[in-house]
N, CA, C and O atoms as a DFTB+ gen file, in Angstrom:
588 C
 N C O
     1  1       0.290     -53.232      24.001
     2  2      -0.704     -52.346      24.575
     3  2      -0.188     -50.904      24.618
     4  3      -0.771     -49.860      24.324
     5  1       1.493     -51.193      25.219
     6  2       1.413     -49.566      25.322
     7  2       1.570     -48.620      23.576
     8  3       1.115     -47.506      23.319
     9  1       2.183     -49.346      22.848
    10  2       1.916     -49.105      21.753
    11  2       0.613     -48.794      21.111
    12  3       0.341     -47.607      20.931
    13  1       0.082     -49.377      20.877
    14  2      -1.849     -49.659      21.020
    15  2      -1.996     -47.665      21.178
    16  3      -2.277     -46.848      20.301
    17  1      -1.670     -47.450      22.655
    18  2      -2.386     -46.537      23.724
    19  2      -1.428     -44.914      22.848
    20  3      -2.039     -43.849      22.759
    21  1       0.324     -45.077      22.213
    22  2       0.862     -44.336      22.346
    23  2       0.205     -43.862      20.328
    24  3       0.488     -42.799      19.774
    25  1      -0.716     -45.093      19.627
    26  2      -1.005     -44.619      18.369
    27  2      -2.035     -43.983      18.319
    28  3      -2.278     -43.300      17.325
    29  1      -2.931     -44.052      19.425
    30  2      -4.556     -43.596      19.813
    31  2      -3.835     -41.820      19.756
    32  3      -3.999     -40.816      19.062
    33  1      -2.943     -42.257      21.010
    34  2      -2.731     -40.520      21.501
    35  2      -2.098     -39.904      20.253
    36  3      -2.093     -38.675      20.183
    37  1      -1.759     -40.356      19.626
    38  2      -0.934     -39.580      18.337
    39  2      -2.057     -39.214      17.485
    40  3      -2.080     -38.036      17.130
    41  1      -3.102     -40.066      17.035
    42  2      -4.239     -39.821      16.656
    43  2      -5.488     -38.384      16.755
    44  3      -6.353     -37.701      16.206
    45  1      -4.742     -38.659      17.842
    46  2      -6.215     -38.093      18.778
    47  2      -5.447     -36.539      18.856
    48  3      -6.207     -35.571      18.861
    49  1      -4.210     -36.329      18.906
    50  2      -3.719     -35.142      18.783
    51  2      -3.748     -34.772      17.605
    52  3      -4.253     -33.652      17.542
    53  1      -3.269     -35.407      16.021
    54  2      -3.483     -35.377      14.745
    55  2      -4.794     -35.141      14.177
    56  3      -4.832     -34.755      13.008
    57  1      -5.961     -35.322      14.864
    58  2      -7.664     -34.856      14.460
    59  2      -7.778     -33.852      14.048
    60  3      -8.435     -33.581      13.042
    61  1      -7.135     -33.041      14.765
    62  2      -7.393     -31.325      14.714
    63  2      -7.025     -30.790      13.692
    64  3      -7.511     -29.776      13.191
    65  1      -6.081     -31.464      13.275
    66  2      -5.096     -30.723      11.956
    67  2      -5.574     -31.800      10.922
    68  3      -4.558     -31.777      10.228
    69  1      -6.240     -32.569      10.417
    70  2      -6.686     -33.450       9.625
    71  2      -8.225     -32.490       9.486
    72  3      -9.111     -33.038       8.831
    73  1      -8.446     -31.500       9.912
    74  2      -9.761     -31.042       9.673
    75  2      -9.486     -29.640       8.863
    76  3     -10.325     -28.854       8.422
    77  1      -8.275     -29.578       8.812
    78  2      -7.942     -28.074       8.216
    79  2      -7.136     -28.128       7.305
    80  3      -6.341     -27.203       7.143
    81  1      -7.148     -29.406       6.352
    82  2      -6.450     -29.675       5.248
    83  2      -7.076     -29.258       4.216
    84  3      -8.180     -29.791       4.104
    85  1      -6.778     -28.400       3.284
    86  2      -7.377     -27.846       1.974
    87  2      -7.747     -29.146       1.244
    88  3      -7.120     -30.190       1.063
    89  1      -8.787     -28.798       0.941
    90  2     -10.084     -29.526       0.410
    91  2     -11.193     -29.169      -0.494
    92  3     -12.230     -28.602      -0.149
    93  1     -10.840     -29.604      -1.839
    94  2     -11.947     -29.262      -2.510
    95  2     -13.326     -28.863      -2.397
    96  3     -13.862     -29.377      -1.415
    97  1     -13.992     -28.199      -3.002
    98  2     -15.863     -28.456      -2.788
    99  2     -16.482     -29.387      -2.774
   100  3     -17.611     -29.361      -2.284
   101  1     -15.988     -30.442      -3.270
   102  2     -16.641     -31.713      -3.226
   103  2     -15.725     -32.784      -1.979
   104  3     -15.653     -34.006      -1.855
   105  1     -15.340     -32.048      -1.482
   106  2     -14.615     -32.990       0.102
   107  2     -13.095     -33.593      -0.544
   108  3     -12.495     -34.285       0.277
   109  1     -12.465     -33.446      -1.751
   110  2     -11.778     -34.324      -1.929
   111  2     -10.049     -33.681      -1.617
   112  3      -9.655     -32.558      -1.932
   113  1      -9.275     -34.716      -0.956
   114  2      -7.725     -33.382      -0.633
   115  2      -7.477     -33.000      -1.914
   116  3      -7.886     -33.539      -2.942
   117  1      -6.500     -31.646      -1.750
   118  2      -5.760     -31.553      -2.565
   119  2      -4.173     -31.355      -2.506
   120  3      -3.612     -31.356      -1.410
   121  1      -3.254     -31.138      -4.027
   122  2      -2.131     -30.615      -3.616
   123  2      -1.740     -29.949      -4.132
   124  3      -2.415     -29.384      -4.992
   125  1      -0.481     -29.633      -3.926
   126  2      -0.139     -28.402      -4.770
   127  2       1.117     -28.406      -4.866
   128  3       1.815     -28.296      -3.858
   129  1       1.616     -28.526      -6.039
   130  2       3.424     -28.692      -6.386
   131  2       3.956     -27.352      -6.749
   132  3       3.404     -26.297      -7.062
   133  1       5.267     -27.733      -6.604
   134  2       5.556     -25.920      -6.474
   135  2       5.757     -25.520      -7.280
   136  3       5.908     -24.298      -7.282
   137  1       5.888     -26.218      -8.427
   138  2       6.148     -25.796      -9.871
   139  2       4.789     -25.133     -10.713
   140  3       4.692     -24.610     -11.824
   141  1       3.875     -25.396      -9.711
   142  2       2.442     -25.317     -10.382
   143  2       1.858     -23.428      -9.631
   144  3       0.859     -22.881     -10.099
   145  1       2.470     -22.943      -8.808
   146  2       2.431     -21.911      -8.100
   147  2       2.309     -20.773      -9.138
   148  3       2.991     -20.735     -10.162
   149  1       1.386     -19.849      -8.793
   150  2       1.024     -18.684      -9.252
   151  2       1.549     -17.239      -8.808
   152  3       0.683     -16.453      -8.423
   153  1       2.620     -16.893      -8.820
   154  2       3.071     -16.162      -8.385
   155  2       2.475     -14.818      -8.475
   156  3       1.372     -14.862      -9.020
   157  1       2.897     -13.467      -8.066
   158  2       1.955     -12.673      -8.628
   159  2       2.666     -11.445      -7.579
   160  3       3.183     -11.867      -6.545
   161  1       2.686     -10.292      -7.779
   162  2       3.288      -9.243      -7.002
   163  2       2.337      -9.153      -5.347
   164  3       1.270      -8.589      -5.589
   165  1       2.406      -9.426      -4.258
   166  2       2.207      -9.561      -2.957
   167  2       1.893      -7.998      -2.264
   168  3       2.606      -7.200      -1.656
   169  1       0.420      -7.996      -2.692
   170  2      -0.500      -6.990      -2.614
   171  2      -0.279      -6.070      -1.097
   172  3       0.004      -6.745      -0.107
   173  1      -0.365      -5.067      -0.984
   174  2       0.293      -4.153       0.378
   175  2       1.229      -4.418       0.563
   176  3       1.553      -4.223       1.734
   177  1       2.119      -4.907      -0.177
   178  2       3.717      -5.219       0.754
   179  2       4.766      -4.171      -0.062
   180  3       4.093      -3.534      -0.873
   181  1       5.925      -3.853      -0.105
   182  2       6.812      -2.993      -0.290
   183  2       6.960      -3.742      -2.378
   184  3       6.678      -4.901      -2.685
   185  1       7.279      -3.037      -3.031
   186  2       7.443      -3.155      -4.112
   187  2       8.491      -4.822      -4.389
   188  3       9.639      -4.674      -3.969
   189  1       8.319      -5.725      -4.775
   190  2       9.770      -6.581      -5.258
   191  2       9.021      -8.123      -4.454
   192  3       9.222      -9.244      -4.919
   193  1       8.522      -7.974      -3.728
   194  2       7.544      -9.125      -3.138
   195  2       7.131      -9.426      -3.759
   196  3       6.856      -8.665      -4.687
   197  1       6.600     -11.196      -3.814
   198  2       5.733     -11.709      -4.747
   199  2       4.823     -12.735      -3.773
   200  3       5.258     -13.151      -2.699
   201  1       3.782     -13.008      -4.190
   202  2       2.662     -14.085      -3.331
   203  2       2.012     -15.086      -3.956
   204  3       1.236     -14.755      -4.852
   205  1       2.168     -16.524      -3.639
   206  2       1.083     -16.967      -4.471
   207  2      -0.146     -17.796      -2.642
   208  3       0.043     -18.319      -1.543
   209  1      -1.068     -17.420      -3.385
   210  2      -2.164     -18.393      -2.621
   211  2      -2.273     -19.831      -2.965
   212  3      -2.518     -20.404      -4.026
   213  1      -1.984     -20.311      -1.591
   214  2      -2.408     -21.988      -1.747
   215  2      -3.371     -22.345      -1.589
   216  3      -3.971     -23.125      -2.329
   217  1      -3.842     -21.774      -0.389
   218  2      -5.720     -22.464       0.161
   219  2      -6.326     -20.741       0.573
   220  3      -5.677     -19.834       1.095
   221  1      -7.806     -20.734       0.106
   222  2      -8.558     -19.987       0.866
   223  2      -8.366     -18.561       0.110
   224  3      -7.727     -18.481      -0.940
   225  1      -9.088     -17.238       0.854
   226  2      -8.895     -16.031       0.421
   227  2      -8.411     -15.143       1.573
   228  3      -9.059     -14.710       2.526
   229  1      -7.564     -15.032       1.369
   230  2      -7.000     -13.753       2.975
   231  2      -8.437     -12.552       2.512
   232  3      -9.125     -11.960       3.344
   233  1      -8.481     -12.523       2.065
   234  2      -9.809     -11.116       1.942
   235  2     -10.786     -11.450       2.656
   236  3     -11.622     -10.616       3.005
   237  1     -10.853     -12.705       2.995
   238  2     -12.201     -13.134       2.970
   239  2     -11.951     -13.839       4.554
   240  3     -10.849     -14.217       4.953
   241  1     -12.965     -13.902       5.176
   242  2     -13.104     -15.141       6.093
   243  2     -12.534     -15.990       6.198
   244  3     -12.537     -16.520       5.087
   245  1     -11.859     -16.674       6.992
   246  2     -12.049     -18.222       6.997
   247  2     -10.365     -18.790       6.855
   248  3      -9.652     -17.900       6.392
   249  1      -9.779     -19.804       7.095
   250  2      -8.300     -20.070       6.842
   251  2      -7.855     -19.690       5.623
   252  3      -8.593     -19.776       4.641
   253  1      -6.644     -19.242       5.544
   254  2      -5.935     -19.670       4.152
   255  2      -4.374     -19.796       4.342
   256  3      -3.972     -19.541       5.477
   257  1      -3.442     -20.149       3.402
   258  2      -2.214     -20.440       3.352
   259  2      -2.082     -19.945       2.102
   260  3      -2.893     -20.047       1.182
   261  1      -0.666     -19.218       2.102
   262  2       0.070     -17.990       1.237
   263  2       1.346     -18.363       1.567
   264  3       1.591     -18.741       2.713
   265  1       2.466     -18.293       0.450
   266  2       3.638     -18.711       0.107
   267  2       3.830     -17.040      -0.390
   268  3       3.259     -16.521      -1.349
   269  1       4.952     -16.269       0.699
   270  2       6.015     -15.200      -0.242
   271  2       7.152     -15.414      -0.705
   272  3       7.846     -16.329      -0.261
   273  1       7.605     -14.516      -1.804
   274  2       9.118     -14.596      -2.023
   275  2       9.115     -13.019      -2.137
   276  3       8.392     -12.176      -2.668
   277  1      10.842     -13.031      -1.016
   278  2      11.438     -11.787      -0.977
   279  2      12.614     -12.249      -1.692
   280  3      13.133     -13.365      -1.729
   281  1      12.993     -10.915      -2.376
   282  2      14.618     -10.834      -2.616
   283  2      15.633     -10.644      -1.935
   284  3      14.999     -10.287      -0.942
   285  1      16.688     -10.574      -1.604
   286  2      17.986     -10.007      -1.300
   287  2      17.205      -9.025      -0.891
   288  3      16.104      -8.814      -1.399
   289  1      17.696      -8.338       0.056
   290  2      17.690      -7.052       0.374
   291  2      16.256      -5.935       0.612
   292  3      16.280      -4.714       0.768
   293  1      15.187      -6.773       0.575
   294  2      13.855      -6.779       0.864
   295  2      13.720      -6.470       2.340
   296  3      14.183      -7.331       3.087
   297  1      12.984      -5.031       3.097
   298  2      12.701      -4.816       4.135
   299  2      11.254      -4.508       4.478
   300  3      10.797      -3.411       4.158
   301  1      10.599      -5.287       5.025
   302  2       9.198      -4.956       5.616
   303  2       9.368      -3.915       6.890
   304  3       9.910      -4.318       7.919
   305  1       8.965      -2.790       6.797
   306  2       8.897      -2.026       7.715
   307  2       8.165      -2.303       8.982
   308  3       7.191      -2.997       8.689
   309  1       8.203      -2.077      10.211
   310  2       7.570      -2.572      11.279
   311  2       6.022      -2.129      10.986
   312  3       5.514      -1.091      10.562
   313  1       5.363      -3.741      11.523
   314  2       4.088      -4.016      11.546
   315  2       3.327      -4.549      12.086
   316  3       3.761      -5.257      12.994
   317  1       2.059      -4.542      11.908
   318  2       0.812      -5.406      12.778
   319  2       0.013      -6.035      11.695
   320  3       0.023      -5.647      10.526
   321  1      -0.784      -7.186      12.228
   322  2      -1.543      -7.839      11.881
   323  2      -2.915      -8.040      12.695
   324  3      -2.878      -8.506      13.834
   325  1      -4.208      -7.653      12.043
   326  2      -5.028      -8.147      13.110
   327  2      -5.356      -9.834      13.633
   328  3      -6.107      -9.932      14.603
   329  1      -4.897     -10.941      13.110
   330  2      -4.886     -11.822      13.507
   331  2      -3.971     -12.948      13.594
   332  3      -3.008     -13.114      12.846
   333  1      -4.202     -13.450      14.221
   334  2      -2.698     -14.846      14.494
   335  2      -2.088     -15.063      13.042
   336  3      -2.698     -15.201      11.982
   337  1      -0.576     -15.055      13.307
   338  2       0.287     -15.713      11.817
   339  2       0.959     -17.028      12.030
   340  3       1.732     -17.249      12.963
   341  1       0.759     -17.533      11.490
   342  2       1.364     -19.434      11.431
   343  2       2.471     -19.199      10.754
   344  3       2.124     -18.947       9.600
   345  1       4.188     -19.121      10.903
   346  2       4.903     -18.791       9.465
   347  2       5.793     -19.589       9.767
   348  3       6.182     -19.742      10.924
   349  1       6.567     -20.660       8.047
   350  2       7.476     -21.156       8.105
   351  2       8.335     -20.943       7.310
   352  3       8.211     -20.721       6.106
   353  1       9.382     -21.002       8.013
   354  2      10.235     -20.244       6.490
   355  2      11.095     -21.540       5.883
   356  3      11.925     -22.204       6.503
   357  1      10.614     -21.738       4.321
   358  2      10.771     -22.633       3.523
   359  2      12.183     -22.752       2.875
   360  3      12.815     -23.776       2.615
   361  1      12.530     -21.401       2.674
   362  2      14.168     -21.632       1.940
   363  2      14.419     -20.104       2.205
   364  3      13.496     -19.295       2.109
   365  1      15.747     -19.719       2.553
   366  2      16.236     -18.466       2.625
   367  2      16.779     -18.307       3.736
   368  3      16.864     -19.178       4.602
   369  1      17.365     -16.711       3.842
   370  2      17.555     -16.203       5.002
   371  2      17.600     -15.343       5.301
   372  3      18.622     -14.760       4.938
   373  1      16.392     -14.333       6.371
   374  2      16.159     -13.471       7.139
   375  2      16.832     -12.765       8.050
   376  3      18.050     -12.709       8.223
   377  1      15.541     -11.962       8.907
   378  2      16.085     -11.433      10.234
   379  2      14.348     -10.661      10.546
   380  3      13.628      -9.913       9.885
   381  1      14.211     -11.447      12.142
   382  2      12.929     -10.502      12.380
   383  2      13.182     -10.284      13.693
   384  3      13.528     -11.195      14.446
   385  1      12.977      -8.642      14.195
   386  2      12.870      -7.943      15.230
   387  2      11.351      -7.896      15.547
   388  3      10.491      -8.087      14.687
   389  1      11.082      -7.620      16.883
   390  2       9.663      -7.526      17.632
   391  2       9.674      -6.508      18.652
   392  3      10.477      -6.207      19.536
   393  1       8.521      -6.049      18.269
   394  2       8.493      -4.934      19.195
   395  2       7.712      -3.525      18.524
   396  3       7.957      -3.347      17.331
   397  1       6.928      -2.657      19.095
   398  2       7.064      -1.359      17.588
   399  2       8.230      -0.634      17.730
   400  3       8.440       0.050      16.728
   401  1       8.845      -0.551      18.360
   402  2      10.671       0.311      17.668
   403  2      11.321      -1.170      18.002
   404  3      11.712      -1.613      19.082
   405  1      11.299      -1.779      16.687
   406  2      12.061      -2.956      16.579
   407  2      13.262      -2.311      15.566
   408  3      12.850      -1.512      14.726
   409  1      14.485      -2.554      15.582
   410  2      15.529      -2.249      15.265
   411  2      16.472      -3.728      14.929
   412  3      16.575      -4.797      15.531
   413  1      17.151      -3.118      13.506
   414  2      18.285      -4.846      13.113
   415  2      19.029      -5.169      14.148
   416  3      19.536      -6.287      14.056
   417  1      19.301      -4.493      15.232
   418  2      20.678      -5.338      16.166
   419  2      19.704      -5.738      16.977
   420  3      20.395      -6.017      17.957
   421  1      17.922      -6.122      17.500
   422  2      17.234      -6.828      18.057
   423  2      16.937      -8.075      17.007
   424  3      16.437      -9.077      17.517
   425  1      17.170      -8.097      15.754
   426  2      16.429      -9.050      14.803
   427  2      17.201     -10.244      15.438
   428  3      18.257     -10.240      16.070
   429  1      16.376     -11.266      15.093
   430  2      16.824     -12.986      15.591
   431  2      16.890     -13.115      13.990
   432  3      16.372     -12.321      13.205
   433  1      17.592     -14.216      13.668
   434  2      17.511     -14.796      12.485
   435  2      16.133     -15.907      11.875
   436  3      15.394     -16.641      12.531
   437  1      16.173     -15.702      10.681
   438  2      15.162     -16.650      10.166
   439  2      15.801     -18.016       9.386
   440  3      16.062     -17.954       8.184
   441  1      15.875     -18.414       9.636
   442  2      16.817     -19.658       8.473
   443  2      15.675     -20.594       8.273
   444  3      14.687     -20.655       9.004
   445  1      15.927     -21.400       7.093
   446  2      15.040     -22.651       6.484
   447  2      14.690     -23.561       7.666
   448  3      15.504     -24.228       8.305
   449  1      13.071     -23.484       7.914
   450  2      12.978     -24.628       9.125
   451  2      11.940     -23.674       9.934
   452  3      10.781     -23.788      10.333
   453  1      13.084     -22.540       9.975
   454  2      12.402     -21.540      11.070
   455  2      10.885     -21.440      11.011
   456  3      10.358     -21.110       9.949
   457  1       9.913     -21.791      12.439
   458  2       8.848     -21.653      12.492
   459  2       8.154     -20.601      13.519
   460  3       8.280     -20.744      14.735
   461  1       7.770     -20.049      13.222
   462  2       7.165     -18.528      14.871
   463  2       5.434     -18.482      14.669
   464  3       4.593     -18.557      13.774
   465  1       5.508     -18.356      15.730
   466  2       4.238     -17.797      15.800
   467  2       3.667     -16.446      16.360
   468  3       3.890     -16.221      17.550
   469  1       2.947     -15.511      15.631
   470  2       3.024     -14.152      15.694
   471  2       1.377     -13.697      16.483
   472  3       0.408     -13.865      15.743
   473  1       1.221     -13.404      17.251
   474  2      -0.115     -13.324      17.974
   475  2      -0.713     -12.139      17.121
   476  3      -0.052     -11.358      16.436
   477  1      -2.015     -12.144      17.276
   478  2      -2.347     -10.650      16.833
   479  2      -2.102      -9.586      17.197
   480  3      -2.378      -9.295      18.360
   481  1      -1.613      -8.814      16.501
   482  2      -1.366      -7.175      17.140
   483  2      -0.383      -6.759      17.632
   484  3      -0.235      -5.630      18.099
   485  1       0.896      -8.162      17.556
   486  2       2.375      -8.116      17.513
   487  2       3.113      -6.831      16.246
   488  3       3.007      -6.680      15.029
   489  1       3.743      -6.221      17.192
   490  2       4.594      -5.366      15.901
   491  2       5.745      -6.083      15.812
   492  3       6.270      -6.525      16.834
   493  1       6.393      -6.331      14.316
   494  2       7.366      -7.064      13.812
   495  2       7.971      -6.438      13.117
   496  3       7.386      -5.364      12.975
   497  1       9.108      -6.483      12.403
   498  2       9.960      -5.785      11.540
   499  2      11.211      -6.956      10.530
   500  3      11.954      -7.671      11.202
   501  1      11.273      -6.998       9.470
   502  2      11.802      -7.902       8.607
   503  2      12.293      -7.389       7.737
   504  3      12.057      -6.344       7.130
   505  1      13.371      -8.509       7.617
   506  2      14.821      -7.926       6.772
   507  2      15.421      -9.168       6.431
   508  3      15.921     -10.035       7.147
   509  1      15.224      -9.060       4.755
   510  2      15.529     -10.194       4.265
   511  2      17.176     -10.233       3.723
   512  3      17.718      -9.275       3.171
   513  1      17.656     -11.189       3.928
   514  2      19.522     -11.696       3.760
   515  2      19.613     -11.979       2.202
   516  3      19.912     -11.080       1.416
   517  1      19.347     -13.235       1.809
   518  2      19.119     -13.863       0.653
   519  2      17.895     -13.990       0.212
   520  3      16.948     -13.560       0.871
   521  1      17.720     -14.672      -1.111
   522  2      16.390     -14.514      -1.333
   523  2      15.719     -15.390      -0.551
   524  3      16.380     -16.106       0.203
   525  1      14.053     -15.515      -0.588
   526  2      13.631     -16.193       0.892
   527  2      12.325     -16.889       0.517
   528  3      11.809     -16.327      -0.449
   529  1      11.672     -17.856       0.936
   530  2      10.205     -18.303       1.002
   531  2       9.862     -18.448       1.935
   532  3      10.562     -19.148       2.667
   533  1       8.777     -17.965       2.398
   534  2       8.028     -17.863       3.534
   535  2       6.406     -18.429       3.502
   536  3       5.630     -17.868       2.728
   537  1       6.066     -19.211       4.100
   538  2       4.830     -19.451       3.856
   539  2       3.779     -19.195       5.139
   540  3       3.914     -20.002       6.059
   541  1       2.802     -18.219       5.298
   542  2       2.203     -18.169       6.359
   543  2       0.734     -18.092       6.792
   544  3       0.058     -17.080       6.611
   545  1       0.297     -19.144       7.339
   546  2      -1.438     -19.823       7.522
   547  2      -1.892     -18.675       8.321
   548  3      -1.030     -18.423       9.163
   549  1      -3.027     -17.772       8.409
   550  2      -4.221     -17.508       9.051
   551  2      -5.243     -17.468       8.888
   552  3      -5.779     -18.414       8.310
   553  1      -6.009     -16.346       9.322
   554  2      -7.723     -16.185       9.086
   555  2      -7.616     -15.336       8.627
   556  3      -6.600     -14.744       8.994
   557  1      -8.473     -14.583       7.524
   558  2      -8.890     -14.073       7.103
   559  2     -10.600     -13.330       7.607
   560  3     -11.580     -13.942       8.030
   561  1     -10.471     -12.148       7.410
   562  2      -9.701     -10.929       6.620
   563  2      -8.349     -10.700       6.788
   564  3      -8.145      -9.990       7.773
   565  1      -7.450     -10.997       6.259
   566  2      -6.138     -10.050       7.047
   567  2      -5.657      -8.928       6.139
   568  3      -5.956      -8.974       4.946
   569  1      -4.970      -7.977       6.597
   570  2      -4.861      -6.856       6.618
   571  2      -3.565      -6.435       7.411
   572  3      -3.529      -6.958       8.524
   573  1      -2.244      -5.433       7.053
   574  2      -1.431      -5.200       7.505
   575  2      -1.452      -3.401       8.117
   576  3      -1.884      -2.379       7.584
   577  1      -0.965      -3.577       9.073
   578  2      -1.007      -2.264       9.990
   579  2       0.178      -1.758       9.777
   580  3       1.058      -2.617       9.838
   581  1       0.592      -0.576       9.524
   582  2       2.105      -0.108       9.438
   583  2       2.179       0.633      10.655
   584  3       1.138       1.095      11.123
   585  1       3.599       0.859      11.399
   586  2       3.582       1.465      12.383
   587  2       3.871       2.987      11.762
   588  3       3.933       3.959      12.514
């Protein structure tokens, strides 16, 4: 029984995120291997960035998920976002400060694993170690604010 009660609740917490799985037009899942990724230079960001889209249109309305790669030595200048950022960082290693005069001896580290969540209208600042993948879910429109 208590088993029974502890697969319901796992369930029942798992709904939410079973509704926001990229999904064809015709309802069916999909996936996406990484070898199959479209890379492409990572539009408003500092020169040497690259982006590919997994689900959705950041231009547009509505969820999407975006995979970056920074190089070595890649710095995003402090910034804003108008809406929530979901980010995990897939392989690499970072450094992100918070704050708008965010400065490197405030940065926390980013390492593989690392997951944050960035509210809207958070100023951030990033500074990449090694080269890095980052992958990060929101809504769309998004749009970056420079300080």
């Amino acid at each position: 029984m208590r088993r029974n009660i502890l697969a319901l609740t796992f369930l029942a917490a798992a709904m939410p995120l079973l509704t926001t799985m990229p999904a064809t037009a015709a309802g069916a899942p999909t996936l996406t291997q990484p070898d199959t990724l479209a890379w492409m230079p990572a539009a408003g960001l500092p020169p040497g960035a690259q982006a590919a889209v997994l689900y959705g249109d950041p231009s547009k309305e509505g969820l999407f998920a975006v995979r970056f790669k920074f190089p070595a030595g890649y710095e995003i200048p402090t910034h804003s976002h108008p809406t929530d950022e979901f980010i995990t960082v897939i392989s690499g290693k970072g450094r992100m400060a918070f704050g708008e005069n965010a400065t490197a001896d405030q940065a926390m580290p980013l390492v593989a694993g690392t997951f944050m969540v960035l509210p809207a209208g958070a100023w951030h600042h990033l500074w990449i170690d090694d080269e890095t993948v980052v992958e990060l879910h929101s809504t769309g429109p998004f749009d970056t604010h420079l300080h």
